[in-house]
N, CA, C and O atoms as a GROMACS GRO file, in nm:
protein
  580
    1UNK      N    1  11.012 -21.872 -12.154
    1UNK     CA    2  11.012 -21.994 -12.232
    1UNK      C    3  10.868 -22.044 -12.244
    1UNK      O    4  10.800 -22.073 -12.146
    2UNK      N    5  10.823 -22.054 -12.386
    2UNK     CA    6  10.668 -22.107 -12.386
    2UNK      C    7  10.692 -22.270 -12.409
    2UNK      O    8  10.799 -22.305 -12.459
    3UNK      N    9  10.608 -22.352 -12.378
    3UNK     CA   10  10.587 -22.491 -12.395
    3UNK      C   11  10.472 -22.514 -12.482
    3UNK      O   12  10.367 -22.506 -12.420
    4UNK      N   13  10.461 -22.534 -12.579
    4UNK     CA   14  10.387 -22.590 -12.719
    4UNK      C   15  10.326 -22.759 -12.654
    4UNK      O   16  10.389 -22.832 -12.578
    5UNK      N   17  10.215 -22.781 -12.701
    5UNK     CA   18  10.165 -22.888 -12.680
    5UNK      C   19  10.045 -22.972 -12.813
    5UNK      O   20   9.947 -22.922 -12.867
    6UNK      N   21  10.099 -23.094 -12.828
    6UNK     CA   22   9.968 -23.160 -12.976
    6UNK      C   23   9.852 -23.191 -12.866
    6UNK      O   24   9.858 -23.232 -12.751
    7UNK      N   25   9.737 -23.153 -12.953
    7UNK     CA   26   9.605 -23.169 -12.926
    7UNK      C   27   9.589 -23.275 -13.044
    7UNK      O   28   9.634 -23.261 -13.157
    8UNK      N   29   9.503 -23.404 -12.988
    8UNK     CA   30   9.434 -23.501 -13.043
    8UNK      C   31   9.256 -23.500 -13.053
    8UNK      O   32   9.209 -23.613 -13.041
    9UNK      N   33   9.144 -23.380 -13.075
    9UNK     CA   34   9.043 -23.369 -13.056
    9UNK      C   35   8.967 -23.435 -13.053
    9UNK      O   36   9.004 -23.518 -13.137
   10UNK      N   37   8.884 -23.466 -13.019
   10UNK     CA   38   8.700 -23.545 -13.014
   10UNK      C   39   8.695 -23.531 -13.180
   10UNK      O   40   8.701 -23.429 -13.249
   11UNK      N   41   8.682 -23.676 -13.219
   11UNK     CA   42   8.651 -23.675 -13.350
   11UNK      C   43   8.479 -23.719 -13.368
   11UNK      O   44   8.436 -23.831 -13.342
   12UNK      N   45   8.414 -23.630 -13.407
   12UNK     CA   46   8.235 -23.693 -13.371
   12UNK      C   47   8.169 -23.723 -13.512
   12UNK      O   48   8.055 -23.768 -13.509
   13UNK      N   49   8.248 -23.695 -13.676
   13UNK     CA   50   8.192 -23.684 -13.782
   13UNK      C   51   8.353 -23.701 -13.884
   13UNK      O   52   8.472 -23.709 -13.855
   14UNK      N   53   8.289 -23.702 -13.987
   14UNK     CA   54   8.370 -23.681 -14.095
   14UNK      C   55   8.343 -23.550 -14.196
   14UNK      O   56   8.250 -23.472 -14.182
   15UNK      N   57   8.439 -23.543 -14.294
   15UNK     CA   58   8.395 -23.488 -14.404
   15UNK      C   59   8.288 -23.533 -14.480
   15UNK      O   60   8.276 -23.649 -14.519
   16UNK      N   61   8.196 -23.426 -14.505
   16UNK     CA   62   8.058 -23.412 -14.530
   16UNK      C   63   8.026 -23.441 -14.690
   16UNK      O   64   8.119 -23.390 -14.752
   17UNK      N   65   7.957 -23.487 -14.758
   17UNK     CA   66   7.998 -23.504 -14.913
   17UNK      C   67   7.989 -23.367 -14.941
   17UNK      O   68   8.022 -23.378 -15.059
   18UNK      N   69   7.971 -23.254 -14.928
   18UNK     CA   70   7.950 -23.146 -14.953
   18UNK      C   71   8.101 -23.020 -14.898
   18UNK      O   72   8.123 -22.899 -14.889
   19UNK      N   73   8.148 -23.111 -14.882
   19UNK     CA   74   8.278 -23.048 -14.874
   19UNK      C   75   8.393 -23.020 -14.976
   19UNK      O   76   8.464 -23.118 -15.001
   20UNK      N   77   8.417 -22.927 -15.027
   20UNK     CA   78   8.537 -22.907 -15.159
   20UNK      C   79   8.686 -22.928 -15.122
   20UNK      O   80   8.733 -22.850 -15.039
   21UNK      N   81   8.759 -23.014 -15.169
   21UNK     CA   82   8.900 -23.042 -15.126
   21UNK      C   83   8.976 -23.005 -15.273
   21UNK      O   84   8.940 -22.991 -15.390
   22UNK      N   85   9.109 -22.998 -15.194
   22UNK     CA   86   9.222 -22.927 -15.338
   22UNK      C   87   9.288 -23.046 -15.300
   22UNK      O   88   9.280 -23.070 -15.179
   23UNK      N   89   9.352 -23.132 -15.371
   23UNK     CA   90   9.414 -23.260 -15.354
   23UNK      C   91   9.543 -23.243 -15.414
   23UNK      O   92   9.610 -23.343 -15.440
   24UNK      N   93   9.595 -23.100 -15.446
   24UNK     CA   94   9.685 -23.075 -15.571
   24UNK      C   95   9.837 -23.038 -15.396
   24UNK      O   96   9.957 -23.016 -15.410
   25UNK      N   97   9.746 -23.046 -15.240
   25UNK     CA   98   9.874 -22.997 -15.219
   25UNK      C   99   9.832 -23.126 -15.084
   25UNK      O  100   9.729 -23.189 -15.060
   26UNK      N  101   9.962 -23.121 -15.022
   26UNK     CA  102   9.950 -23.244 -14.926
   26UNK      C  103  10.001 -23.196 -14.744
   26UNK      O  104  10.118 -23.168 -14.717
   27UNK      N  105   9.885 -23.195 -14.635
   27UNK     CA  106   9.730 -23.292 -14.680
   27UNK      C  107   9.691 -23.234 -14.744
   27UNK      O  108   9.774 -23.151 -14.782
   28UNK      N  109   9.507 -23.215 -14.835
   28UNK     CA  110   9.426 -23.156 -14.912
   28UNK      C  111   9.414 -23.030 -14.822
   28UNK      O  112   9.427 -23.014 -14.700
   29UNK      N  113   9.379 -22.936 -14.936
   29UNK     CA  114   9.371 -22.830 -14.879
   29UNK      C  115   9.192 -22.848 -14.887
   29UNK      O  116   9.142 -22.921 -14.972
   30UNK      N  117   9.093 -22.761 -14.772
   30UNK     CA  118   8.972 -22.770 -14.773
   30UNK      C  119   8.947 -22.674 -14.809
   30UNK      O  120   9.012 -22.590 -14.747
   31UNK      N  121   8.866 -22.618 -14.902
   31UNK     CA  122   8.822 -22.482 -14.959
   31UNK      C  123   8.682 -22.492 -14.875
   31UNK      O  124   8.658 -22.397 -14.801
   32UNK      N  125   8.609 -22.574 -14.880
   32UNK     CA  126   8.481 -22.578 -14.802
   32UNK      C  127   8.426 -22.718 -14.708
   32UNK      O  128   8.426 -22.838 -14.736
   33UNK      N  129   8.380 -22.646 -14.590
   33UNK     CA  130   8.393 -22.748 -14.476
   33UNK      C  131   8.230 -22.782 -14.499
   33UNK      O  132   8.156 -22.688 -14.529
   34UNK      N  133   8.181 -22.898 -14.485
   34UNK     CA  134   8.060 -22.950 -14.439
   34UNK      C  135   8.140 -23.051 -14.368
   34UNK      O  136   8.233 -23.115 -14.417
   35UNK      N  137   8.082 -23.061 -14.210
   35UNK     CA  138   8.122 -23.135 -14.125
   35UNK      C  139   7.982 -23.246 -14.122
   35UNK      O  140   7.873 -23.193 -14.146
   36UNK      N  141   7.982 -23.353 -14.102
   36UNK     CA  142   7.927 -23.440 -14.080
   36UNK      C  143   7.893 -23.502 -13.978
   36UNK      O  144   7.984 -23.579 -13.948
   37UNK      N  145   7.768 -23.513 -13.875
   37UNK     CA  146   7.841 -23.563 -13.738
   37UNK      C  147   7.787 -23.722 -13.692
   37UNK      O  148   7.668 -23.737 -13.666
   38UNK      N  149   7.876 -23.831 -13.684
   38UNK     CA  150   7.817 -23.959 -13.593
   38UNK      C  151   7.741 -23.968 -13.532
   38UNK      O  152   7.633 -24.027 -13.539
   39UNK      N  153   7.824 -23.866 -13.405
   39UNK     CA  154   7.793 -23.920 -13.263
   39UNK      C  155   7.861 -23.755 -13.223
   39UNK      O  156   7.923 -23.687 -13.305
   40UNK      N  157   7.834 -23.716 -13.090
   40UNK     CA  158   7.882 -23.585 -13.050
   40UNK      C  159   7.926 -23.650 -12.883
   40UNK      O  160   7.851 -23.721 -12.816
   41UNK      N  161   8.027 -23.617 -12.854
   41UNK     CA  162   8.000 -23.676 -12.665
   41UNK      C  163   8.013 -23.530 -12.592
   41UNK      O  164   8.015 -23.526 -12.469
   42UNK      N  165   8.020 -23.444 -12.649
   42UNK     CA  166   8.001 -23.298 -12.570
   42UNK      C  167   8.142 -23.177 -12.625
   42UNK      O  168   8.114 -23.064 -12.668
   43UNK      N  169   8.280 -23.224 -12.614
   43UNK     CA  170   8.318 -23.134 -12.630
   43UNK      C  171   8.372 -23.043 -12.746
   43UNK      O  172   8.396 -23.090 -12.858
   44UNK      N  173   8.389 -22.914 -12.716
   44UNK     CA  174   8.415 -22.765 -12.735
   44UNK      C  175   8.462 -22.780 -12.904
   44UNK      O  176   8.395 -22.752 -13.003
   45UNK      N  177   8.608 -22.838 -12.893
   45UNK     CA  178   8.698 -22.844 -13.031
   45UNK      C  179   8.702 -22.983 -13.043
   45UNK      O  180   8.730 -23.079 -12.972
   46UNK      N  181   8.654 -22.956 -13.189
   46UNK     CA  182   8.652 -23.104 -13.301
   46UNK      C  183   8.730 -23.127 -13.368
   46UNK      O  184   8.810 -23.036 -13.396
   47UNK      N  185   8.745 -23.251 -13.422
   47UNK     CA  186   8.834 -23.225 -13.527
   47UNK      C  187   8.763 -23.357 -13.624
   47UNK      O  188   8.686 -23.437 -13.570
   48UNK      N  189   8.809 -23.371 -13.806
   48UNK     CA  190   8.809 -23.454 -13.889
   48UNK      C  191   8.906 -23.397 -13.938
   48UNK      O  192   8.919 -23.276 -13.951
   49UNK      N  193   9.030 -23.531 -13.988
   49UNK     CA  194   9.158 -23.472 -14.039
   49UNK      C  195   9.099 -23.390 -14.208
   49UNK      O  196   9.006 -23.425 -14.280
   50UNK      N  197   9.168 -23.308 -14.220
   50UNK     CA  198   9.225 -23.165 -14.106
   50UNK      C  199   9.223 -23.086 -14.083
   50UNK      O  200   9.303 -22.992 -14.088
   51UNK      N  201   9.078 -23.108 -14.032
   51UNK     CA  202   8.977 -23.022 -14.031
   51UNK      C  203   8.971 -22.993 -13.841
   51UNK      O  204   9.017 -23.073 -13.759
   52UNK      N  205   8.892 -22.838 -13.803
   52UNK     CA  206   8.873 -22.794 -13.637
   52UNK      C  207   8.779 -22.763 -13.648
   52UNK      O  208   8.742 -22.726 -13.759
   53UNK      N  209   8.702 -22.763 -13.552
   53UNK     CA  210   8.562 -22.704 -13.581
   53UNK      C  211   8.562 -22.675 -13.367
   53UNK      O  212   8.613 -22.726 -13.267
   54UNK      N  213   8.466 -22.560 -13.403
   54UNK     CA  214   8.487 -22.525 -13.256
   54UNK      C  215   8.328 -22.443 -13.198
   54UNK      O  216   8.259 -22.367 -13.266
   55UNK      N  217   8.306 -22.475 -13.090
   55UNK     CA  218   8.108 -22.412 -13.084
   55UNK      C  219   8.111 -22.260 -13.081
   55UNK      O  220   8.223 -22.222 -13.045
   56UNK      N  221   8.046 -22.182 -13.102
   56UNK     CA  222   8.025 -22.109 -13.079
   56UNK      C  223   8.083 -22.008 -12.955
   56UNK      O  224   8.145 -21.903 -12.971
   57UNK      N  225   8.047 -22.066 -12.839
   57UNK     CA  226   8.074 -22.037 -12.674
   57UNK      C  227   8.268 -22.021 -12.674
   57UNK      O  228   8.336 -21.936 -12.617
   58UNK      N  229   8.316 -22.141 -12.766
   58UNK     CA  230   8.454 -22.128 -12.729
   58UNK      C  231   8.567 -22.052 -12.840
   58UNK      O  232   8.689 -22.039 -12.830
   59UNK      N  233   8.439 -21.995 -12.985
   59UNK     CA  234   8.506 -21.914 -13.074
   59UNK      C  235   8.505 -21.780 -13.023
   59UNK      O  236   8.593 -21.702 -13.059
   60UNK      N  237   8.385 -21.734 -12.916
   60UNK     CA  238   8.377 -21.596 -12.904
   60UNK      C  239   8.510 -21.562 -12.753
   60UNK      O  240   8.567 -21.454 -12.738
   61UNK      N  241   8.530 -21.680 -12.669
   61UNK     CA  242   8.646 -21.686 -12.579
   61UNK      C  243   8.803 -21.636 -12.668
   61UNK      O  244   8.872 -21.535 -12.651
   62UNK      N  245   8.818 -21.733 -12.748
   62UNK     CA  246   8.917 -21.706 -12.855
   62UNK      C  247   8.900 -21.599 -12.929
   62UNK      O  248   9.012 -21.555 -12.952
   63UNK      N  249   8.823 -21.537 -12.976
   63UNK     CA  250   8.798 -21.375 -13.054
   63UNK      C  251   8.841 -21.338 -12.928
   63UNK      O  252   8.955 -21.295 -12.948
   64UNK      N  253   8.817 -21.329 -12.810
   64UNK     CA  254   8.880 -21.233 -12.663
   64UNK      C  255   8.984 -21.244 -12.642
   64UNK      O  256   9.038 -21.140 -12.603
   65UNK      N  257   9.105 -21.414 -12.658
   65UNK     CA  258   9.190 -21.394 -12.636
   65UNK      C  259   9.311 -21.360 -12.765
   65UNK      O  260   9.434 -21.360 -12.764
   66UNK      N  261   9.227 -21.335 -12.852
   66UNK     CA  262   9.332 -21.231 -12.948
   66UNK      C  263   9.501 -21.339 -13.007
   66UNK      O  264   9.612 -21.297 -13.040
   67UNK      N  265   9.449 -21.478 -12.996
   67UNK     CA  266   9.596 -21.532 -13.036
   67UNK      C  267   9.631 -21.504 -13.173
   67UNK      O  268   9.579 -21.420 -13.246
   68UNK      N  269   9.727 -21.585 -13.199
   68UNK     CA  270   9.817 -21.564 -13.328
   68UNK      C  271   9.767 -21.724 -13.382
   68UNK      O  272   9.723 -21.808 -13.303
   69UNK      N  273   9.783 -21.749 -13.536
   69UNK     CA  274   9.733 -21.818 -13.601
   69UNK      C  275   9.653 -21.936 -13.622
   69UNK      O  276   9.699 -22.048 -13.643
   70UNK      N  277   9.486 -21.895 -13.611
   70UNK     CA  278   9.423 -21.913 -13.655
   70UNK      C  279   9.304 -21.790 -13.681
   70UNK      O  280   9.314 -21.668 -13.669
   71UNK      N  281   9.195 -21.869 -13.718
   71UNK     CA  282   9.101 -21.768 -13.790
   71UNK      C  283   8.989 -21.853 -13.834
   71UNK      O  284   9.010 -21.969 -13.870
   72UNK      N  285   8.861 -21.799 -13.834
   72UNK     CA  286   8.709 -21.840 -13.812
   72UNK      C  287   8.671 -21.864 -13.989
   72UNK      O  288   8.729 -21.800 -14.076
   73UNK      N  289   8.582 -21.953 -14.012
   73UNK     CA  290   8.468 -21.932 -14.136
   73UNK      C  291   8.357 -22.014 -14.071
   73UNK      O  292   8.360 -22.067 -13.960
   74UNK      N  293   8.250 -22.012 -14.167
   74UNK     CA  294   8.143 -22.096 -14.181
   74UNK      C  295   8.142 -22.237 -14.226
   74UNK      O  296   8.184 -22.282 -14.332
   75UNK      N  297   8.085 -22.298 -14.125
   75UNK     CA  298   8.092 -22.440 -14.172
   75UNK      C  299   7.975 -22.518 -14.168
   75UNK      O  300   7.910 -22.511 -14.064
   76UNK      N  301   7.925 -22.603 -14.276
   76UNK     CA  302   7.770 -22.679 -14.320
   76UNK      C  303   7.785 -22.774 -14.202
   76UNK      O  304   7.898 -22.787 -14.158
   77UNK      N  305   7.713 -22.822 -14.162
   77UNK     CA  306   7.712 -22.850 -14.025
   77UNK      C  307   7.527 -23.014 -14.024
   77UNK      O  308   7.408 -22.983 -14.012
   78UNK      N  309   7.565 -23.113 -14.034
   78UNK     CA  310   7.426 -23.211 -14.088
   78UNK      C  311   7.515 -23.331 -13.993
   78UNK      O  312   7.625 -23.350 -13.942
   79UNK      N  313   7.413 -23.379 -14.007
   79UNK     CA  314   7.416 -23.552 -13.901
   79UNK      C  315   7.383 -23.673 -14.022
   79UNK      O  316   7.309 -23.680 -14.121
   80UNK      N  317   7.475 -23.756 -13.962
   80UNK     CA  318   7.417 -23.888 -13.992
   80UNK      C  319   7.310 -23.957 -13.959
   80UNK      O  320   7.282 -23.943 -13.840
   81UNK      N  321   7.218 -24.046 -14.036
   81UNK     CA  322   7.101 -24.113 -14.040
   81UNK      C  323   7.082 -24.126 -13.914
   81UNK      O  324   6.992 -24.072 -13.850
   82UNK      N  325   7.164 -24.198 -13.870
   82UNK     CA  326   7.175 -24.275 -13.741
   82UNK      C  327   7.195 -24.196 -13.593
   82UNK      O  328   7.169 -24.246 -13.483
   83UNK      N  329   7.245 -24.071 -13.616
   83UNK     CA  330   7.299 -23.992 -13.538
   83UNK      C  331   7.209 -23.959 -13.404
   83UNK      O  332   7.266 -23.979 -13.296
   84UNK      N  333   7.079 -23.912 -13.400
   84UNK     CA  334   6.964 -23.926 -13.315
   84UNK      C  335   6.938 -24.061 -13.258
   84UNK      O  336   6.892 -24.094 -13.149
   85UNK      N  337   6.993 -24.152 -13.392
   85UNK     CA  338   6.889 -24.309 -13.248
   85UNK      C  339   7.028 -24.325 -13.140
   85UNK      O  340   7.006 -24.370 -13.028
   86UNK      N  341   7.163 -24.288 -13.179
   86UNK     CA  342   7.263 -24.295 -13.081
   86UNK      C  343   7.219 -24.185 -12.948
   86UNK      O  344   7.220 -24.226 -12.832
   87UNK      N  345   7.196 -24.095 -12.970
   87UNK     CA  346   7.181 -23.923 -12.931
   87UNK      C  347   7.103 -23.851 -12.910
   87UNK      O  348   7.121 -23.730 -12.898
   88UNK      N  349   6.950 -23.940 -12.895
   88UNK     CA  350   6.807 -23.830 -12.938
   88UNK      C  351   6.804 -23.700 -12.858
   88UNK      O  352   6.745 -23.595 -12.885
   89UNK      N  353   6.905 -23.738 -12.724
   89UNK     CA  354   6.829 -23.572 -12.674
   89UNK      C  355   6.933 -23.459 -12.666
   89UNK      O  356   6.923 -23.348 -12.612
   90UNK      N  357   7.090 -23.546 -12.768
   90UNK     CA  358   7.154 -23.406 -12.803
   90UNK      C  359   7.086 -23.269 -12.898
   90UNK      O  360   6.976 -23.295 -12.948
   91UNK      N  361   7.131 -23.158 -12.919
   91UNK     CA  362   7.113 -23.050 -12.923
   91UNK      C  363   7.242 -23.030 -12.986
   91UNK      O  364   7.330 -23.022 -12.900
   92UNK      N  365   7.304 -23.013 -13.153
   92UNK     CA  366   7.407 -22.911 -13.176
   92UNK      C  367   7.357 -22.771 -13.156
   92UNK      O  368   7.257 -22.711 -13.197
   93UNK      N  369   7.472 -22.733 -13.067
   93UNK     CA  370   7.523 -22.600 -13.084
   93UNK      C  371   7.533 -22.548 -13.236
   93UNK      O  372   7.485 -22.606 -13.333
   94UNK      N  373   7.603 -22.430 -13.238
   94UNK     CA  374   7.635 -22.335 -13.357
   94UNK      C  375   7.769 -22.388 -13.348
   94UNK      O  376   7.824 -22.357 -13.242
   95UNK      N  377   7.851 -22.471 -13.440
   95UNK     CA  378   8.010 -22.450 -13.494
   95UNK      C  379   8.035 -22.338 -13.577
   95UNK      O  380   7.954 -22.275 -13.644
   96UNK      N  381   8.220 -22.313 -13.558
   96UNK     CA  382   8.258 -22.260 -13.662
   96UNK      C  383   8.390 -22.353 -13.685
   96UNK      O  384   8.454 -22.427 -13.610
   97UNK      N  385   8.404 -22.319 -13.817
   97UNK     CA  386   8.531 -22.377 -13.862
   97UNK      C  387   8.704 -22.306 -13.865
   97UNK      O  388   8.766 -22.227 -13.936
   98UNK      N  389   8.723 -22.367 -13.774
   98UNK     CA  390   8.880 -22.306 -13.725
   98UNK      C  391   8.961 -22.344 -13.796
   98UNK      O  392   8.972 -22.466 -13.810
   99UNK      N  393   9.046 -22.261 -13.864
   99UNK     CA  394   9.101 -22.241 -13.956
   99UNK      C  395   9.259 -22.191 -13.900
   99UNK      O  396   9.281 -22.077 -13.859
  100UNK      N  397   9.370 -22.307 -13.905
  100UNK     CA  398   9.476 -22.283 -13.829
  100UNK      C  399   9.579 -22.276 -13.948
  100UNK      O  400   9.571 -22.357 -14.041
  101UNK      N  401   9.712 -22.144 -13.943
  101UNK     CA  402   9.768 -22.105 -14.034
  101UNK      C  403   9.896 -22.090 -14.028
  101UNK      O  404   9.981 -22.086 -14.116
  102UNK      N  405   9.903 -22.079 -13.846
  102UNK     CA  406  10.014 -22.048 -13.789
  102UNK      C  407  10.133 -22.147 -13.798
  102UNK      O  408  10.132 -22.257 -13.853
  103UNK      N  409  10.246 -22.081 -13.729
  103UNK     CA  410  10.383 -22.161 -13.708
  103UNK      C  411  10.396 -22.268 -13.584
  103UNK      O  412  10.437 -22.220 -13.478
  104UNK      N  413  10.364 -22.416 -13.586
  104UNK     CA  414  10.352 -22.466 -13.482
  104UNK      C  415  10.502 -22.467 -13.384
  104UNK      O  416  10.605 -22.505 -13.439
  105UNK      N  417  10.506 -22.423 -13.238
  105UNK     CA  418  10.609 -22.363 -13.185
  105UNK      C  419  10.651 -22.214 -13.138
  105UNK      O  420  10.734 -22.182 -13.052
  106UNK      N  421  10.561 -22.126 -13.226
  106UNK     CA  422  10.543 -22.011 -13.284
  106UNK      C  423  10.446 -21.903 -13.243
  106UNK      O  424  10.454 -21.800 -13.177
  107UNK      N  425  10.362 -21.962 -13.302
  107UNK     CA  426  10.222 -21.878 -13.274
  107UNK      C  427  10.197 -21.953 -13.224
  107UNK      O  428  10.258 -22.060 -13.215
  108UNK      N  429   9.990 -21.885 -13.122
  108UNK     CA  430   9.941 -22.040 -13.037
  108UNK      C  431   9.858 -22.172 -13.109
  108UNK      O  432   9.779 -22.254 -13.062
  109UNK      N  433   9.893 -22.159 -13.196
  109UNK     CA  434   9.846 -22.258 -13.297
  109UNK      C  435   9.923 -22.265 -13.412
  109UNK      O  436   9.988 -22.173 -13.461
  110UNK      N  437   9.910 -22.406 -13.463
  110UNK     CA  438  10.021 -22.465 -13.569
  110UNK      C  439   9.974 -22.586 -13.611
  110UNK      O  440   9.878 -22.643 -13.559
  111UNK      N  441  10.063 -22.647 -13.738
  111UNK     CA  442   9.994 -22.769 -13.798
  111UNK      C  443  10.130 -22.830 -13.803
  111UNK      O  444  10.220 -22.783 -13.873
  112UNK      N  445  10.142 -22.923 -13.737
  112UNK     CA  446  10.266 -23.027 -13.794
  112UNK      C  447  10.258 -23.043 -13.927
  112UNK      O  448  10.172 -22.982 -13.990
  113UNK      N  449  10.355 -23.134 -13.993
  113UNK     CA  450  10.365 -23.207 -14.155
  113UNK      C  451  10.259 -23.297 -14.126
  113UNK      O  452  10.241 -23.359 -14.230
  114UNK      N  453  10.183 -23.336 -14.042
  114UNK     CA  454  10.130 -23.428 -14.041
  114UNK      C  455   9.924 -23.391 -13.985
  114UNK      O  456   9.833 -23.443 -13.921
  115UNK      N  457   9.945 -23.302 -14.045
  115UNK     CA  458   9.816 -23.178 -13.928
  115UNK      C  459   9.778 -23.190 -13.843
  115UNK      O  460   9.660 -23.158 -13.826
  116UNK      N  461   9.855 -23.245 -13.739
  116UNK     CA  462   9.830 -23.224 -13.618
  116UNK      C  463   9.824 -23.091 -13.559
  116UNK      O  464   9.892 -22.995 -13.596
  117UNK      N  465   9.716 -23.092 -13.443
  117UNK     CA  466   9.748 -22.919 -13.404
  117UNK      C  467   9.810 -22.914 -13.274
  117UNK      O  468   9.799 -22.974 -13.168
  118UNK      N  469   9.884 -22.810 -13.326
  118UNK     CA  470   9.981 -22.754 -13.208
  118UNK      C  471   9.929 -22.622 -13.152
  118UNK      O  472   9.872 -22.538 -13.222
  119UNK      N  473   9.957 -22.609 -13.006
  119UNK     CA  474   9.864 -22.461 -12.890
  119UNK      C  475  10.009 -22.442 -12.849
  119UNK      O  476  10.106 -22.515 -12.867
  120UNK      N  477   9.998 -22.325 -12.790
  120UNK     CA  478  10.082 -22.255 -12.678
  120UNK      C  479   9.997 -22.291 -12.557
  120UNK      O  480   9.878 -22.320 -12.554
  121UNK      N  481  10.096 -22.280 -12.446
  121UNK     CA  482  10.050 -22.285 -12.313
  121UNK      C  483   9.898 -22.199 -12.301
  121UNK      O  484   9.797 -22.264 -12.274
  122UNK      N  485   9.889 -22.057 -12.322
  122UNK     CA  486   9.792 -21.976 -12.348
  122UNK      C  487   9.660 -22.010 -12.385
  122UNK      O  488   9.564 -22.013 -12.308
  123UNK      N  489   9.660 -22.040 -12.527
  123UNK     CA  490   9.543 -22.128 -12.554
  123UNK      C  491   9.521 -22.274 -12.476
  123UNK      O  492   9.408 -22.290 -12.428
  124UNK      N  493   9.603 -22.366 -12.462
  124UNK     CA  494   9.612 -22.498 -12.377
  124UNK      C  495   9.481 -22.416 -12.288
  124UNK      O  496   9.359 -22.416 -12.303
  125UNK      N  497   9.580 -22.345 -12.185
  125UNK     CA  498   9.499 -22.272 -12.039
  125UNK      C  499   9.353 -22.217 -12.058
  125UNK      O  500   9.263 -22.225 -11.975
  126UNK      N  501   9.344 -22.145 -12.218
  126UNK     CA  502   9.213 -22.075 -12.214
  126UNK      C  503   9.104 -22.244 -12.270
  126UNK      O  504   8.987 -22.251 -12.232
  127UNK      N  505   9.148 -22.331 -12.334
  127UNK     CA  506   9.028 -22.460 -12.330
  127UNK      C  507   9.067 -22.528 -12.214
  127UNK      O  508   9.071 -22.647 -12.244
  128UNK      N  509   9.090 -22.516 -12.124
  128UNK     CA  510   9.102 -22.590 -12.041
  128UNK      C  511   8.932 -22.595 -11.920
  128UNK      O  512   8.877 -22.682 -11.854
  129UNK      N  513   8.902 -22.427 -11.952
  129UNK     CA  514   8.770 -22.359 -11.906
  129UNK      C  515   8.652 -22.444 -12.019
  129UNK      O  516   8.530 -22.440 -12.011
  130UNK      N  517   8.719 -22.507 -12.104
  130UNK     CA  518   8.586 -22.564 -12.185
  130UNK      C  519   8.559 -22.697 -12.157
  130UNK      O  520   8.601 -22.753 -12.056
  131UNK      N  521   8.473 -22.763 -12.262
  131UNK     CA  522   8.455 -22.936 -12.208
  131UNK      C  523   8.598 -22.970 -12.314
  131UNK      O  524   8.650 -22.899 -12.400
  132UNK      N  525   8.620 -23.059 -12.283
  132UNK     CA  526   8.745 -23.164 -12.379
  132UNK      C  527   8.772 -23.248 -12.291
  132UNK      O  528   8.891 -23.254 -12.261
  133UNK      N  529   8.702 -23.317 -12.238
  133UNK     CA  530   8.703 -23.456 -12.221
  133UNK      C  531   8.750 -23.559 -12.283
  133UNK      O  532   8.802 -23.651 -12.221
  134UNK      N  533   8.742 -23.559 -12.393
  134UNK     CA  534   8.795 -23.642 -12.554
  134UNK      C  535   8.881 -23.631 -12.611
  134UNK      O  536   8.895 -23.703 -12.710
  135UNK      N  537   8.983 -23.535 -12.576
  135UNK     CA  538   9.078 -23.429 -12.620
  135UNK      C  539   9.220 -23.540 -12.547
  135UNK      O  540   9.236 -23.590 -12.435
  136UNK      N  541   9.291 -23.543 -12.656
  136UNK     CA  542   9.459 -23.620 -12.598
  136UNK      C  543   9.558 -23.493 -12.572
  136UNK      O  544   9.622 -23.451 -12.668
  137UNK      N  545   9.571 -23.438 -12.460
  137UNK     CA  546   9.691 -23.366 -12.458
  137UNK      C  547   9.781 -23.427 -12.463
  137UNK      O  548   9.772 -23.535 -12.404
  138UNK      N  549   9.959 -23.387 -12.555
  138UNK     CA  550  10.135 -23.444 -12.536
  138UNK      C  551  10.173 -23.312 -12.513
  138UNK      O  552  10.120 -23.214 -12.565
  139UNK      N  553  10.244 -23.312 -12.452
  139UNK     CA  554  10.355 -23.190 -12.433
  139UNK      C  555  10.446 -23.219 -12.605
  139UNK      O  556  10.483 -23.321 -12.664
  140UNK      N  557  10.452 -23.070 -12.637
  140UNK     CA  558  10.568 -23.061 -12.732
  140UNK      C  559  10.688 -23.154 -12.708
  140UNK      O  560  10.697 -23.209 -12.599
  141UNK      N  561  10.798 -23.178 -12.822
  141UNK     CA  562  10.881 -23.224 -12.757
  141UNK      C  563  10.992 -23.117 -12.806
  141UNK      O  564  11.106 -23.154 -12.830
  142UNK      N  565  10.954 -22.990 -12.819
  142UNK     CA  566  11.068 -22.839 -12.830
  142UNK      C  567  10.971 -22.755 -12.740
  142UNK      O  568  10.858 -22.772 -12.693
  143UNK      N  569  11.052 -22.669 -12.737
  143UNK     CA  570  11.015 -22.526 -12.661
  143UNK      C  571  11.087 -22.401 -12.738
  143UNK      O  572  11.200 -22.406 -12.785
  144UNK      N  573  11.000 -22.290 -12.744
  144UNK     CA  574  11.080 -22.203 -12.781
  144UNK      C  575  11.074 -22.094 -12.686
  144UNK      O  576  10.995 -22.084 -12.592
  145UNK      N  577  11.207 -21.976 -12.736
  145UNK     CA  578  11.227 -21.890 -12.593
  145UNK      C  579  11.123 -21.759 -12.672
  145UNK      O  580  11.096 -21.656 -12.611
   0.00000   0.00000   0.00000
């Protein structure tokens, strides 16, 4: 029996004006990510609805653990004006943009009607080795066998 769980991520930016949205399906579909960032407080997986973005360090963990739906692109990656006088002696990492496709319940990743993301225990366990400090874990409220 696996236990499914919603992730609430570290939200540190928005959509970037340089981002392309399809508005024709609901939520928008993103054809192209420019992430935008506030403020950063450190951890691993981001999110702007409904949108993931994930560093480098914790996409090449996930390429190892071989789950079921999701999948990597490139993502424009710029700060706000302000972003340094909050932050001067952060440092972004390299993001990529996680791209989730799967059956939430299902595979270890999923999107509610509402894009929220849904993990399997599996993935849960493999970020658990990362920072997410910022991160709201709920337990599912199904399980599947």
């Amino acid at each position: 029996m696996n236990t499914f769980y919603v992730l609430e991520p570290e939200v540190a930016g928005d959509l970037g004006e340089r981002s392309i949205l399809d508005y024709s399906t609901q939520p928008p579909t993103v054809l192209k990510l420019h992430y935008e960032f506030n403020v950063w407080l450190g951890d691993d997986l981001l999110t702007t609805h409904p949108c993931f973005i994930v560093t480098d360090r914790l996409r090449a963990a996930l390429d190892k653990l071989g789950g079921a739906g999701y999948c990597f692109d490139d993502v424009e990656i710029s700060t706000t004006e302000g972003f340094y006088d909050v932050s001067p002696r952060i440092e972004l990492p390299h993001f990529y943009w996680m791209k989730v496709y799967g059956v939430p319940g299902v595979d270890d990743t999923g999107l509610t009607e509402g894009a929220s993301l849904v993990v399997s225990d599996r993935f849960l366990n493999l970020l658990r080795g990362f920072v997410m400090e910022n991160c709201l874990v709920r337990r599912r409220p199904f399980r599947t066998v």
